[in-house]
C-alpha positions as CSV (number, residue, x, y, z in Angstrom):
1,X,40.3,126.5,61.4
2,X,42.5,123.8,61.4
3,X,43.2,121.4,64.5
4,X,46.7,123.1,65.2
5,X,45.2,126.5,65.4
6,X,42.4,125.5,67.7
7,X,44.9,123.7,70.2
8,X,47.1,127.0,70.2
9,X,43.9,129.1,70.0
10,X,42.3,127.2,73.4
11,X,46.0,127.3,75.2
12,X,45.8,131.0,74.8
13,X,42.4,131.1,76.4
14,X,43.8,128.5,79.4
15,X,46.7,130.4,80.3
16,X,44.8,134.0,80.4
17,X,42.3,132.4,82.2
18,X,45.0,131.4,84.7
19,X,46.5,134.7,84.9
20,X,42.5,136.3,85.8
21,X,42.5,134.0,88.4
22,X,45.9,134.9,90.1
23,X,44.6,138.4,89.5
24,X,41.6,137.7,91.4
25,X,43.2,136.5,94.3
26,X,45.0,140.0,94.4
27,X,41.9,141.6,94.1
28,X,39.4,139.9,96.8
29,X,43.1,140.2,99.3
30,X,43.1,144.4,98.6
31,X,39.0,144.3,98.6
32,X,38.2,141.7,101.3
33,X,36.1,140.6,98.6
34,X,35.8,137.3,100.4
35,X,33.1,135.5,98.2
36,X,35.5,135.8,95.2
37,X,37.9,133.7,97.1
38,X,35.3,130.9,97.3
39,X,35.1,130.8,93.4
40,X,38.8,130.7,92.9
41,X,39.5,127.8,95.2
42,X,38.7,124.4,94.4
43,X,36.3,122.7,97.1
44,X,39.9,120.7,98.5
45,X,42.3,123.0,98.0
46,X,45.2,123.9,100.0
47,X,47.4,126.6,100.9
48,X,50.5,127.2,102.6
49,X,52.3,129.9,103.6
50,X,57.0,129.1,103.3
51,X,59.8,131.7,104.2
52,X,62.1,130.2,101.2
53,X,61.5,127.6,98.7
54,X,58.6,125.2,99.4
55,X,60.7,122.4,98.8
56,X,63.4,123.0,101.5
57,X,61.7,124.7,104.2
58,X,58.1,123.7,106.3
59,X,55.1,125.6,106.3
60,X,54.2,128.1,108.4
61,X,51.0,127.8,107.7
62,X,49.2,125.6,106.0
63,X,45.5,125.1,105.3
64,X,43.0,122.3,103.4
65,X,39.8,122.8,102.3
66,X,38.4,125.8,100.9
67,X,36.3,126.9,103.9
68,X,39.2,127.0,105.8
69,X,41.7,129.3,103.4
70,X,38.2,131.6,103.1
71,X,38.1,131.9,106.5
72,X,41.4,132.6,107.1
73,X,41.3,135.6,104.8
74,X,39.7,137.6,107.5
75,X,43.0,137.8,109.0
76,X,44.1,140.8,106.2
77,X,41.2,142.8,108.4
78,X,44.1,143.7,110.7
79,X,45.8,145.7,108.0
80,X,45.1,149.4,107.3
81,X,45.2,148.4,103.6
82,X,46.9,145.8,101.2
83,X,48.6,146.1,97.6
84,X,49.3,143.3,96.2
85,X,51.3,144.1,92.5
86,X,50.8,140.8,90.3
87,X,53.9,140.5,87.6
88,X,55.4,137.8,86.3
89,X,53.8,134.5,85.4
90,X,54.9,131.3,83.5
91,X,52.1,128.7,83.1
92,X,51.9,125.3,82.2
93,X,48.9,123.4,81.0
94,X,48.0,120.1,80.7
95,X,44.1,119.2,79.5
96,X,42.3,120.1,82.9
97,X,45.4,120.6,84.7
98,X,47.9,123.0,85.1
99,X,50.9,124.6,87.0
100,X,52.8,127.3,87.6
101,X,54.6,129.8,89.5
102,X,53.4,134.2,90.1
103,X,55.3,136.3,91.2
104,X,54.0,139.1,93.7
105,X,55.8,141.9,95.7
106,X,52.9,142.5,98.6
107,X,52.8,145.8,100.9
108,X,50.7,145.7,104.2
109,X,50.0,148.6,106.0
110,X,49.5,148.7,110.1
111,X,50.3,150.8,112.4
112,X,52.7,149.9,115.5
113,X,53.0,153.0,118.2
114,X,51.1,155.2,115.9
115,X,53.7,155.1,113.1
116,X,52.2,153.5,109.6
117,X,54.2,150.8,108.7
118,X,54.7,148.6,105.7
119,X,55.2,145.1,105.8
120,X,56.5,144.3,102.1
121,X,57.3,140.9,100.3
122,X,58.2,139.4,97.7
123,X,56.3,136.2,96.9
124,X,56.2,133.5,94.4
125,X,52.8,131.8,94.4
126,X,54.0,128.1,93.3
127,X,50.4,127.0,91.7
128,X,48.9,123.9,90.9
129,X,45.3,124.8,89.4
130,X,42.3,122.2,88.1
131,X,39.6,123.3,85.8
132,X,35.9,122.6,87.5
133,X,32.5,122.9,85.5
134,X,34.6,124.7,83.0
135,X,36.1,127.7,85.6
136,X,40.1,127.4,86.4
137,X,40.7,127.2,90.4
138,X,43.6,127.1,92.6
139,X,43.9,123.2,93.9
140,X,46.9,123.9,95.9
141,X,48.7,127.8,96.4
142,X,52.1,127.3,97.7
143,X,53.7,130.8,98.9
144,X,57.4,131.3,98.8
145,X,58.2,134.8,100.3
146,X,62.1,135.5,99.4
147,X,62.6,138.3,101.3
148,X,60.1,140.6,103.5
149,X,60.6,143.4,105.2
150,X,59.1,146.1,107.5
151,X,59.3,149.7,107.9
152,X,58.0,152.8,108.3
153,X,55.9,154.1,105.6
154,X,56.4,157.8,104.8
155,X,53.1,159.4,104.4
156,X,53.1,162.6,102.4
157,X,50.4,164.7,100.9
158,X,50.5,165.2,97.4
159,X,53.6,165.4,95.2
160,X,53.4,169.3,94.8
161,X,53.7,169.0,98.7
162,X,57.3,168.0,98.5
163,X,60.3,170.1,99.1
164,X,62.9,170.1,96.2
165,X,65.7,169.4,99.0
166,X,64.3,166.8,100.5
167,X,66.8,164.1,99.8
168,X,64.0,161.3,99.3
169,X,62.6,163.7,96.2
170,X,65.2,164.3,94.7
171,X,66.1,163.6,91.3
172,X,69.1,163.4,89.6
């Protein structure tokens, strides 16, 4: 194999790496799998929390150290359930080093009076990542939410349950 297919070949490798690690985040949020945030974060990361761009607007939350964002994780045990839906993902990597952005729309379900409720966002994870004893990690996770919103979640039984004139089943 020939040095330029061996570059291409290991960039591959980095940037899918990259994505299983944004993927993993999703996961151990939705599973409360709170060990596999520890091996996702580097030992001095950081993570903060922005309603807009990161660049314009201060945190409203931020944390350092990776103790501190694992332990902060517990928080997501006042939600019924989460979903967060990974998508898009552009990458950039640079030996050891990389950075990038993830998008994310996120549902969290509560309950307020009894109702179920969905607290939904859309998010863009702003990355900066460092490779450690040969494993990608998030150094510092910024997260821009766009837009959020929260509603009532309509909670039906299966789809056969659904009455043809119901305007929400509808299809045209």
């Amino acid at each position: 194999m020939d040095e330029v297919d061996a570059f291409d070949l290991r960039h591959l490798r980095d940037r899918r790496e990259i994505q299983d690690v944004a993927l993993r985040y999703a996961r151990a949020a939705d599973r409360r799998e709170y060990a596999l945030f520890e091996a996702i974060f580097s030992e001095d990361a950081r993570l903060s929390g922005h309603r807009g761009d990161p660049d314009t607007t201060p945190p409203y939350f931020a944390l350092e150290g990776r103790d501190a964002i694992v332990a902060s994780m517990r928080a997501l045990e006042r939600f019924e359930s989460t979903l967060h839906v990974v998508s898009n993902q552009l990458v950039e990597v640079d030996g050891d080093h990389a950075h990038g952005e993830t998008y994310c729309i996120a549902h969290h379900i509560y309950r307020e009076d009894g109702v179920a409720m969905n607290h939904s966002m859309a998010i863009r994870y702003q990355d900066r990542l460092v490779r450690v004893n040969g494993r990608w990690r998030f150094q510092h996770r910024r997260l821009a939410i766009d837009w959020e919103r929260h509603a009532p979640l309509r909670e039906n039984g299966p789809a056969t349950d659904l009455h043809p004139s119901d305007p929400d089943t509808r299809r045209e």
